[in-house]
Steps between C-alpha positions, in 0.01 A plus 500: 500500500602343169440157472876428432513578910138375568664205684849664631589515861408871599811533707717703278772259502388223468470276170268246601123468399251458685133272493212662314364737784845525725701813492791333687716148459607495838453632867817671429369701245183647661699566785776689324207668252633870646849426530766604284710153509805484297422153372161276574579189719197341429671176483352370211730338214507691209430837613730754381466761787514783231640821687304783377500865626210760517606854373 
């Protein structure tokens, strides 16, 4: 991982970071980790809930 992303949510739409050892900013996230949501309702102010798409 490059350390630009070292501390970004690992849900793929998510914007937020995360504490130094986390992978996720919320419940949310981890429990959406496999899902392919449209936008991340994480809740938190701020993030952008960037819609990406694997190919």
């Amino acid at each position: 991982m490059s350390p630009a992303n070292r501390n970004k949510c690992q849900h793929g739409n998510c914007s937020c970071t995360v504490a130094d050892g986390g992978k996720y900013c919320s419940p949310h996230c981890e429990t959406m980790k496999d899902s392919q949501e449209i936008a991340c309702e994480c809740g938190h102010p701020g993030c952008s809930g960037e819609v990406t798409q694997k190919k």
